[in-house]
C-alpha positions as CSV (number, residue, x, y, z in Angstrom):
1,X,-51.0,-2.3,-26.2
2,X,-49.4,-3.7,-29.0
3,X,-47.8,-0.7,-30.2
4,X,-46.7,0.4,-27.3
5,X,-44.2,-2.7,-26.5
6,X,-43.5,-2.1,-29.9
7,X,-42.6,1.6,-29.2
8,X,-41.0,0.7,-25.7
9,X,-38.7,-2.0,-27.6
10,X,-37.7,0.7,-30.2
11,X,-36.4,3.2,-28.0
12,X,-34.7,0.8,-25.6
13,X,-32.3,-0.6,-29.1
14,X,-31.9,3.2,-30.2
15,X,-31.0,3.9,-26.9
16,X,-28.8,1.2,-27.1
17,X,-27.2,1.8,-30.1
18,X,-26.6,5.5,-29.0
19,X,-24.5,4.1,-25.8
20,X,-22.9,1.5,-28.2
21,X,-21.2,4.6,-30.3
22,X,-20.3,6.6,-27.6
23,X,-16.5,6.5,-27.5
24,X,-15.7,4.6,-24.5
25,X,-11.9,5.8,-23.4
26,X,-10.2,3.5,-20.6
27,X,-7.0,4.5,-18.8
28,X,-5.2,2.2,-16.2
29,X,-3.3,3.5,-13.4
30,X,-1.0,2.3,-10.1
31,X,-2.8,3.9,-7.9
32,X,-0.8,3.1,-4.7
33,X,2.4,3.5,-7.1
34,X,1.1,6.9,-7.8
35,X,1.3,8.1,-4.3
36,X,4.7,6.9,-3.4
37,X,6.1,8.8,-6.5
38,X,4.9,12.1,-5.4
39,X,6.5,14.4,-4.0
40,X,4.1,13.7,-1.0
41,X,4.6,10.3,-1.0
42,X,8.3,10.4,-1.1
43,X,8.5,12.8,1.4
44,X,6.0,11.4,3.9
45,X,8.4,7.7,3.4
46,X,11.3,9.8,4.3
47,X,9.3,11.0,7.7
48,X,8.5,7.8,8.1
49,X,11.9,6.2,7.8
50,X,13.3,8.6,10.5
51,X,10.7,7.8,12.8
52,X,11.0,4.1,12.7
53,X,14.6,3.6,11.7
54,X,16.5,4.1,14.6
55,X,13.5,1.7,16.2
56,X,13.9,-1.0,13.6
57,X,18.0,-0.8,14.4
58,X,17.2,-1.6,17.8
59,X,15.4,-4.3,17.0
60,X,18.1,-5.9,15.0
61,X,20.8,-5.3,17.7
62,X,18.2,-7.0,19.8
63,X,17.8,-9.7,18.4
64,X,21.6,-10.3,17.6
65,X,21.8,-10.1,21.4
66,X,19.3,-13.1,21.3
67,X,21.2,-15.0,18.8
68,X,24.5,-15.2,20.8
69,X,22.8,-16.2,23.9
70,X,21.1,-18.6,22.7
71,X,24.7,-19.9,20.7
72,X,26.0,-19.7,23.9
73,X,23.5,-21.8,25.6
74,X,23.7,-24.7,22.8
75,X,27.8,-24.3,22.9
76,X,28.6,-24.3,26.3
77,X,24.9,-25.6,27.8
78,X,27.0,-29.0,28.2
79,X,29.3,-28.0,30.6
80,X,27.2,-25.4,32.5
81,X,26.1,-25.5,35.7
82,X,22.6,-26.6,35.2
83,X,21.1,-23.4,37.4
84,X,23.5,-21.4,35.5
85,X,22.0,-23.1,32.2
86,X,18.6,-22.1,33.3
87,X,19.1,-19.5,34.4
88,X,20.3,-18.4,30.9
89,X,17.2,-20.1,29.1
90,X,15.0,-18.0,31.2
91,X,16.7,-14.8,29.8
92,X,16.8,-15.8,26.6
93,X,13.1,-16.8,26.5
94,X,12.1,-13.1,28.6
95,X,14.5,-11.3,26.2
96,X,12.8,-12.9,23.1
97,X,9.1,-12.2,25.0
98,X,9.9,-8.6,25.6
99,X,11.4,-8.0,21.7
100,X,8.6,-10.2,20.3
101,X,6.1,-7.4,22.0
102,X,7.9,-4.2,21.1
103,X,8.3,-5.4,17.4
104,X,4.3,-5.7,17.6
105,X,3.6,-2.6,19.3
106,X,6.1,-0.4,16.7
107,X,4.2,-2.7,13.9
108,X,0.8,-1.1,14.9
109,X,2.3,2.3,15.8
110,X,4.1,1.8,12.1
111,X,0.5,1.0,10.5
112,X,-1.2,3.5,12.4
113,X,1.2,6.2,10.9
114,X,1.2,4.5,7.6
115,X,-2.3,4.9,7.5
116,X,-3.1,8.3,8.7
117,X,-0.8,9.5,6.0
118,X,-2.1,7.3,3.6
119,X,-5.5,8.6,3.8
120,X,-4.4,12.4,3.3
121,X,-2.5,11.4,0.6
122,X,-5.4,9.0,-0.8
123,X,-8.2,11.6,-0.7
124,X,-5.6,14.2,-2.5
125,X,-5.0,11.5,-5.4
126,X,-8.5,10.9,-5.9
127,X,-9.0,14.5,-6.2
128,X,-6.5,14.7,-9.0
129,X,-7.6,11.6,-10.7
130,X,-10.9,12.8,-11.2
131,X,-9.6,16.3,-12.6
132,X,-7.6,14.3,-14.9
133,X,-9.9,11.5,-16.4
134,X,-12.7,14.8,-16.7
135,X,-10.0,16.8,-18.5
136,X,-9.3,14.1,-20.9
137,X,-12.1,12.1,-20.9
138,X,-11.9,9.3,-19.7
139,X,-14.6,6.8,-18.9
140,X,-13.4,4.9,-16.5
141,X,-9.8,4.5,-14.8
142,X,-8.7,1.4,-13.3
143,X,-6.4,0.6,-10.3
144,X,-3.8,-2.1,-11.3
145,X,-2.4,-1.6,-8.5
146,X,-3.3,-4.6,-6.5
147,X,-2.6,-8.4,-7.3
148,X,-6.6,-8.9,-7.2
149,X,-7.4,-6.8,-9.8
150,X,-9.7,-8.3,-12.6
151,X,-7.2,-6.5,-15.0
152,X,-5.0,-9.5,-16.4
153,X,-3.5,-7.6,-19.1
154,X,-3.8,-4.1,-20.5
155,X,-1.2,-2.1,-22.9
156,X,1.6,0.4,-21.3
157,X,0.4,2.8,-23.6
158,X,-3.5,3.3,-21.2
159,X,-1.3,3.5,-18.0
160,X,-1.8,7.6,-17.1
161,X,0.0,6.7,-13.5
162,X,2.9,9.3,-14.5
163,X,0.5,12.0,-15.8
164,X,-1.1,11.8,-12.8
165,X,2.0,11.5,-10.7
166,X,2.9,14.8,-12.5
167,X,-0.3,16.7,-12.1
168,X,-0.5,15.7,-8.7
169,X,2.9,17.1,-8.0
170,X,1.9,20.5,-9.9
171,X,-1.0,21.4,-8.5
172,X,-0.3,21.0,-4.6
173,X,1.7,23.4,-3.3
174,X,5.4,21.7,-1.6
């Protein structure tokens, strides 16, 4: 019984000590970053943009329209009639209602889009990651591209985010 804990214990540290010789190659990567600097990604921004532009210009000229009446309620509110000065509060407040709800509707439709894109583009990117870290062996590859990463600090010179960027770009057709 003895000699087999013994044995067991043996091959467990030169197992062990095989693992701790094993070159261990780290690279770090943005991964988000990555996509937006892909042809893709740019691209896909651009779509995006020209959905959702002229919607977000609306909005602004919207709310400017909001702005003045309410400057003109707290100008000339004083010497209004004061059905005429509610009257004008009760547009202001339906106005800023009905903008309020649009913005939040194009928000989700803008999500929504953000994120059906995303996930193409995502599942694409993890293709190409994987091809990369296997053809250059890499161990492991970590995103930095969050704030809540556990990476605090790691040197520019492990950050493959523009090899990938550039295999990516290479390898799917545009």
């Amino acid at each position: 019984m003895r000699s087999c804990v013994i044995s067991a214990l043996a091959l467990l540290c030169a197992g062990f000590c095989v693992f701790a010789q094993a070159p261990v190659k780290v690279g770090t990567m943005s991964f988000q970053g990555a996509i937006v600097r892909t042809k893709d990604g740019q691209k896909a921004g651009q779509e995006i943009d020209a959905k959702f532009g002229p919607k977000n210009k609306e909005f602004q000229s919207r709310q400017s329209e909001v702005v003045q009446l309410q400057d003109q309620l707290s100008k000339g509110g004083t010497v209004m009639a004061e059905d005429k000065r509610n009257q004008l509060a009760r547009e202001i407040d339906e106005k800023k209602k009905r903008l309020q709800r649009d913005m939040q509707d194009a928000e989700e439709d803008l999500r929504g889009e953000q994120q059906k894109i995303s996930s193409g583009l995502s599942q694409r990117m993890l293709a190409v990651v994987e091809k990369y870290a296997k053809d250059n062996g890499f161990t492991v590859i970590l995103d930095v591209s969050s704030q809540n990463t556990p990476v605090i600090w790691s040197a520019q010179s492990i950050d493959i985010t523009a090899d990938v960027v550039a295999l990516y770009d290479k390898s799917t057709p545009h």
